[in-house]
N, C-alpha and C positions, 0 to 999 in steps of 0.2 A: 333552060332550067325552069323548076318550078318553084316559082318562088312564093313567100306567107310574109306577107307585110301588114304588121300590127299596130297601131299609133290610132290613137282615137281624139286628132284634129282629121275631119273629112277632109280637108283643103291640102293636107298633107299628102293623105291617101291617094287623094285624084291626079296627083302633079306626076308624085312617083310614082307610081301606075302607068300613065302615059309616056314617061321618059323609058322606062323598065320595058314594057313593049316593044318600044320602038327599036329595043334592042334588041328582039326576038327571044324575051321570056314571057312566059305563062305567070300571071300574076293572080293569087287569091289574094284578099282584103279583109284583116277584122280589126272591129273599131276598140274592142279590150281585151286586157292579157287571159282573160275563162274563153272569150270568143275563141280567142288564138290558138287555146289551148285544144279544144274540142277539135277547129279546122286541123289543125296538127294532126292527131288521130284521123281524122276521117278522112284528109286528102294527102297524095301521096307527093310530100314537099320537101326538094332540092336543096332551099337556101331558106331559112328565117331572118329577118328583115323586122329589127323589134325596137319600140320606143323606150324608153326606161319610168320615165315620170307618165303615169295612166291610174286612174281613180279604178280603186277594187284592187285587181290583180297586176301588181307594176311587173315590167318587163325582167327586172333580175328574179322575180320567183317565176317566170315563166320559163327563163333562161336557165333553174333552177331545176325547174320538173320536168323539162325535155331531155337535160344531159343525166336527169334518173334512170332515164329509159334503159333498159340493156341493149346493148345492141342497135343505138341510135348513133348515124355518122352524119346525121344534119350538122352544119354550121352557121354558127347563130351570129349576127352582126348587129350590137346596137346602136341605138340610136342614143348623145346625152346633149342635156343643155350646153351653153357655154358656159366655163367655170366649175362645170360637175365632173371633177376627173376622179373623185373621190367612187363614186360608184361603174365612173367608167374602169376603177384599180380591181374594184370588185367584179365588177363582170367578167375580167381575163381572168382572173382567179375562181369563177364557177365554171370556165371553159370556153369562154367565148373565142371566137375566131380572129372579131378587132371588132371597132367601135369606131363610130363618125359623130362629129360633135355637128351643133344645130348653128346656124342656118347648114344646107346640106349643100355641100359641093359635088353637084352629080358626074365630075367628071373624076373626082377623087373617090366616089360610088362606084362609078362604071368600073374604074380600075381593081378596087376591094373585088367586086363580085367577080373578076375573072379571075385573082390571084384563087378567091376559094373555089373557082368551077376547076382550077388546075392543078391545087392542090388532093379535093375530092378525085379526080383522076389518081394522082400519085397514089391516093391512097387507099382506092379500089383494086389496084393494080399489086399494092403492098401487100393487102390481107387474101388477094388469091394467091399470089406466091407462098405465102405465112401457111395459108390453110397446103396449099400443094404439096409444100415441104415436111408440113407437120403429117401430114397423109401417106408422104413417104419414111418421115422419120419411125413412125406407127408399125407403118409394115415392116420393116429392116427391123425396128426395135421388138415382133410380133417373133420374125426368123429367127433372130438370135437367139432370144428368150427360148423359144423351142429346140435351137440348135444344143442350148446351155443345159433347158433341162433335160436332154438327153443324154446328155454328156455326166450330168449328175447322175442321173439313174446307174448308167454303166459303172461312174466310180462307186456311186454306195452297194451297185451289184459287187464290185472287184473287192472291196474292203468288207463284203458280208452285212450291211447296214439295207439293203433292201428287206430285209425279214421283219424289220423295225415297221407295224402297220400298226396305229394309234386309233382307238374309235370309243374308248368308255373314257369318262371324267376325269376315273380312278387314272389310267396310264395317262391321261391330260396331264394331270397333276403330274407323275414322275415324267415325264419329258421334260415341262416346265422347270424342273428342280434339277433337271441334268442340263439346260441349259444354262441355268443362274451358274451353274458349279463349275462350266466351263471357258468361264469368264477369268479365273480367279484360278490360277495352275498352283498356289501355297496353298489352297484348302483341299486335305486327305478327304478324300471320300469315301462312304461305305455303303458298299450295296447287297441290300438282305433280301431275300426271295427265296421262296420253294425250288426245287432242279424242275428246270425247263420253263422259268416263267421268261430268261430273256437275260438276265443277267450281265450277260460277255456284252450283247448289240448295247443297252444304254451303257455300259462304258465305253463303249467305242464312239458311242453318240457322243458322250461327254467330251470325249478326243477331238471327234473328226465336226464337230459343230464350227468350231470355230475355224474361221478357213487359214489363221497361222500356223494353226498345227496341224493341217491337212497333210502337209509334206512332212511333219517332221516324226520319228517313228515310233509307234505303239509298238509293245512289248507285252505277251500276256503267258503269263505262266499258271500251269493249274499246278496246284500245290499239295494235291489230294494224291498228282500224279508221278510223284518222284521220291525217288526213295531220300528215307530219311539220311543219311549216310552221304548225301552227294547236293542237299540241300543247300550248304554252307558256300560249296564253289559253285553250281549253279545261277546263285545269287548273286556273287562277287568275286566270281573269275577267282582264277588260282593262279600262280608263278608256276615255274618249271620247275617239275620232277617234285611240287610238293606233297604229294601222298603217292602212294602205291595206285599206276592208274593214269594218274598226269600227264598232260601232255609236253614234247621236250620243248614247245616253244610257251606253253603256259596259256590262257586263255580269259577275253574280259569276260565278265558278267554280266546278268540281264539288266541288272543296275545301269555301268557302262554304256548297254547297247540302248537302254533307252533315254540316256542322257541326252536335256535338251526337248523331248518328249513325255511319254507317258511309260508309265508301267503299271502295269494289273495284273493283281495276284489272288486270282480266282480261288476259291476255299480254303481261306486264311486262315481259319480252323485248324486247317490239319499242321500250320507251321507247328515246329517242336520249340516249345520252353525255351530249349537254349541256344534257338536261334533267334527268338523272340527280343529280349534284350538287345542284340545286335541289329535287328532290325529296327528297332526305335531309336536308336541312336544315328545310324544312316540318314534315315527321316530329321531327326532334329539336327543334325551337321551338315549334311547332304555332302557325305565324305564315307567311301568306301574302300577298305582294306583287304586286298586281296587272300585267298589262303596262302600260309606260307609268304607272304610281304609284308615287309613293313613300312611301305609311304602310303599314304593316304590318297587316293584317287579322287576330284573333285567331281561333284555326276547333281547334275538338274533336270529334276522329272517332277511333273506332277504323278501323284500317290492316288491309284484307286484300287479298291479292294471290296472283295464278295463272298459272301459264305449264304450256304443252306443250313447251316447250325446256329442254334440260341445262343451266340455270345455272350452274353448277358448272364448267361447257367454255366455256361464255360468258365466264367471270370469267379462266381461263387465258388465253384469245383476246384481252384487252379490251377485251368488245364490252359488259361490265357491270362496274359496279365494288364493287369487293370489299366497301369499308363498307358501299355500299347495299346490298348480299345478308344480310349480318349483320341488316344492319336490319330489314329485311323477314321474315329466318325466324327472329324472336325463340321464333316459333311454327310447328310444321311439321308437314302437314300430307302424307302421299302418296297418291291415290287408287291401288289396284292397276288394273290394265286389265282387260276384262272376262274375257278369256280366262284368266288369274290368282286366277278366284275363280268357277268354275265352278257355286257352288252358288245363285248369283246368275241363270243364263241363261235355264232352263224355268221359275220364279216370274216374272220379269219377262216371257219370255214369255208367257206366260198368264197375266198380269195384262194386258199390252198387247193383246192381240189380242182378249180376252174384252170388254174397254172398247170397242175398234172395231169388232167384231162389233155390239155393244150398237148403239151410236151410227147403224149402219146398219142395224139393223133387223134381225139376223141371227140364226142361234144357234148358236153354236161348240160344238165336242163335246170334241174332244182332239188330242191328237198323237197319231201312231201312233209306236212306239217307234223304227224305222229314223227318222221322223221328230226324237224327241227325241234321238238320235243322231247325227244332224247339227247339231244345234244346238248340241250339247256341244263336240262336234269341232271346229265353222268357228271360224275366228280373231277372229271380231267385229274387226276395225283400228278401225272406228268407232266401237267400243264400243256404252254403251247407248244412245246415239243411234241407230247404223246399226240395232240390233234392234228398236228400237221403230219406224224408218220402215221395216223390212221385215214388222213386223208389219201394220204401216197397208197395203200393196200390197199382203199377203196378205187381208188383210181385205176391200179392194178387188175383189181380180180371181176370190178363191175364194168358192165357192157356200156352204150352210149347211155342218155336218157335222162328219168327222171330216180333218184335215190329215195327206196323208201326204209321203213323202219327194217326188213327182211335184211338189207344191207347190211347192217352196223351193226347185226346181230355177231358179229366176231368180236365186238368190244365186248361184249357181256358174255359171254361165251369163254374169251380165250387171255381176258384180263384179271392178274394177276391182286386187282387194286379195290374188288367189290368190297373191301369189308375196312376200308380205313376212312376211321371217320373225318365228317369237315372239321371239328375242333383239333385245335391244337392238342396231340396225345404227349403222355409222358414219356420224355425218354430214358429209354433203360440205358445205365451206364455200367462199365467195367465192376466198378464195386459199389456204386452208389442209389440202393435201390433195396425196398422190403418187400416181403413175402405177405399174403395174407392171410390175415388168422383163423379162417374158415376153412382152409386146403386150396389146391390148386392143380387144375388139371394140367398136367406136364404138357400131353399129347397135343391139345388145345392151342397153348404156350406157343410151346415146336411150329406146330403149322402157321401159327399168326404173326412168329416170327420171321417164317421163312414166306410167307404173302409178301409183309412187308418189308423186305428185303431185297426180293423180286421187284419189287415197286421202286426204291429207293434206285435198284439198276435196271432199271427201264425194261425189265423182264431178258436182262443178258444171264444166263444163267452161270460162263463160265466166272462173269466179274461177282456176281450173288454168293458163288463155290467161295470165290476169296475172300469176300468182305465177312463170311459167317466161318470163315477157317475150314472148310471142310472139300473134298476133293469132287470134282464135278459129276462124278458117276454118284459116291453118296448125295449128292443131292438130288440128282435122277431119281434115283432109287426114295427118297422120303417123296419127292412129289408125286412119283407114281404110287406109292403107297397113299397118298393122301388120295387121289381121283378115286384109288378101287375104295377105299373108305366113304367117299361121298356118293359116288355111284351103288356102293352096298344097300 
């Protein structure tokens, strides 16, 4: 071993020095604890061999500075007077190995220095197994992880939460807020957004965040999507043979099937009035009544709900009512539109179109910049909807390569959506709305309504035919009138 023996009586030095040899170690010598400390650093030593009482730097601040080291596994043995057990309490307590009192019994020496040459064994031997194991645990814990997040992917593929891609502040922020909220299954949540900013995925986020409700089942009803007439049992299941229609064993409701779960009812807007009231009362009992029954069904679901209409002008209007808004936005939630959050539009482009390239066999290069320039610039109305199905038709109709501005010439071209602006516009309601006292061009009117109505259904013309009441050939028939008018 290599041993640092520090004590500054030379007569000390030279005795045990020549015992310590004779035992076949390598001895250095320094006569005070700065010497000691220096030869420490600059020779490469086994065992420290320290006096405690030394003029300048005593042996416990030496014994002090070297167990500072990181990664220092020397073992230090002092040396104390007789009578000095007080500092020899302290020396085990900065770490020492053991301590030998003075005059020195070299035969109680010889013995210390093998217990430490055998324990330094033990515990060279401990920390390559420690590192071996930790190197093994690394990798298995490296597989896993990868195993796991693959397995994640698939499920947030199978549950439709892969669409969910986050890159500007703005959606920082709403994740943020859908996780706090899905902490917490008693706070109603309300989630406001333009159509196509995302809506459905952060509730689902809201849901599937948390991994106890991973398993248990989300429920989502659009509410835009059902006739008035059938809203009632939909909701809260009917008994048998309760209305004309019924079925003879009766049937739960969405309530029901997501008790224990979630339930989301996507454009909460269009509920009617007078299911309204009954709805708030569910929510505050958390007790539903079948149609045609009369026991009360007990049902626990956390409440999330989403509309693309101003609540807020609804509840003025009384086309919603006020408690139920309260109720609903215990929790609030507001998607920005796409055009509001800019740093969102070339990530999700190219993420979308790199996937459909993929999918078809292709191989996408870039945008060209006049190209990421429009991209920035268009309005998206549709949000991340409309760019991910204009990804898909780009993917479609364009060959391998680099995408440039000639490309997307079909958005401007064949979109329905150039002329609605980024401000919030007024909306015109059934009876709630004036004429201006200058005149007004009807024709004008007509067409800006029927732009934005195209926009509103994502350019489907048969669902545009139903939302403006009119039959899908008359509206054929005004849009081709409209082309030959602008084309005139």
């Amino acid at each position: 071993m290599n041993i640092l023996l520090v004590d500054d009586e030379p007569d000390v030095r030279k005795s045990l020095s020549r015992f310590l040899e004779k035992l076949g170690h390598n001895i250095f010598c320094s006569g005070d604890g700065m010497a000691g400390l220096k030869d420490f650093h600059e020779k490469k030593v086994d065992l420290l061999i320290t006096d405690i009482r030394m003029p300048g730097m005593n042996g416990l601040e030496l014994l002090r500075r070297i167990k500072l080291i990181e990664g220092s596994p020397v073992d230090v043995i002092v040396i104390t007077g007789h009578g000095d057990m007080d500092n020899a309490i302290t020396a085990l307590k900065y770490g020492a190995f053991d301590y030998l009192q003075k005059p020195i019994n070299v035969r109680e020496l010889a013995i210390t220095i093998e217990r430490s040459r055998e324990y330094a064994v033990l515990r060279t031997k401990y920390l390559r197994l420690k590192n071996e194991f930790d190197e093994r645990l690394e990798s298995e814990t490296r597989a896993i992880r990868g195993e796991a997040q693959e397995l994640r992917k698939a499920y947030l593929k199978e549950i439709g939460l892969d669409e969910l891609c986050v890159y500007s502040d703005a959606m920082n922020q709403v994740v943020r807020q859908a996780e706090m909220y899905s902490t917490d299954r008693s706070v109603s949540v309300l989630i406001e957004g333009e159509t196509g900013t995302g809506k459905d995925l952060i509730a689902r986020y809201i849901h599937h965040f948390s991994q106890e409700n991973s398993l248990l089942p989300f429920v989502a009803i659009n509410c835009g999507a059902v006739a008035h007439e059938l809203f009632e049992s939909e909701l809260f299941g009917h008994e048998p043979g309760a209305f004309t229609g019924a079925t003879r064993s009766g049937r739960a409701g969405k309530f029901e099937a997501a008790s224990g779960g979630t339930i989301f009812l996507d454009e909460i807007g269009e509920l009617p009035l007078s299911l309204q009231v009954k709805l708030l009362r569910v929510i505050e009992d958390k007790k539903v009544c079948r149609v045609g029954g009369v026991n009360e069904i007990p049902v626990d679901v956390h409440f999330l709900c989403a509309t693309n209409k101003n609540l807020g002008q609804a509840v003025s209007e009384k086309r919603f009512r006020l408690d139920l808004y309260y109720r609903i936005s215990m929790g609030h939630i507001h998607i920005p539109p796409l055009r509001e959050r800019k740093d969102d539009i070339l990530p999700l482009a190219h993420r979308f179109i790199s996937r459909m390239y993929t999918r078809k066999g292709k191989r996408f290069d870039r945008f060209s910049k006049s190209a990421e320039k429009f991209l920035n610039e268009f309005p998206w109305p549709g949000n991340v909807r409309q760019l991910k199905n204009a990804m898909e038709h780009l993917a479609l109709m364009k060959a391998e390569g680099r995408v440039d501005m000639k490309d997307l010439s079909f958005l401007r071209d064949l979109s329905p959506f150039e002329e609605i602006p980024l401000s919030r516009p007024f909306v015109l309601g059934r009876d709630h709305f004036e004429l201006p006292a200058e005149g007004l061009d009807l024709e004008a009117l007509n067409e800006r309504v029927i732009r934005q109505a195209l926009g509103k259904k994502e350019g489907n013309q048969t669902r545009t035919a139903e939302y403006l009441g009119l039959s899908r050939r008359t509206l054929q028939g005004r849009l081709n009138r409209m082309k030959t008018m602008k084309e005139g």
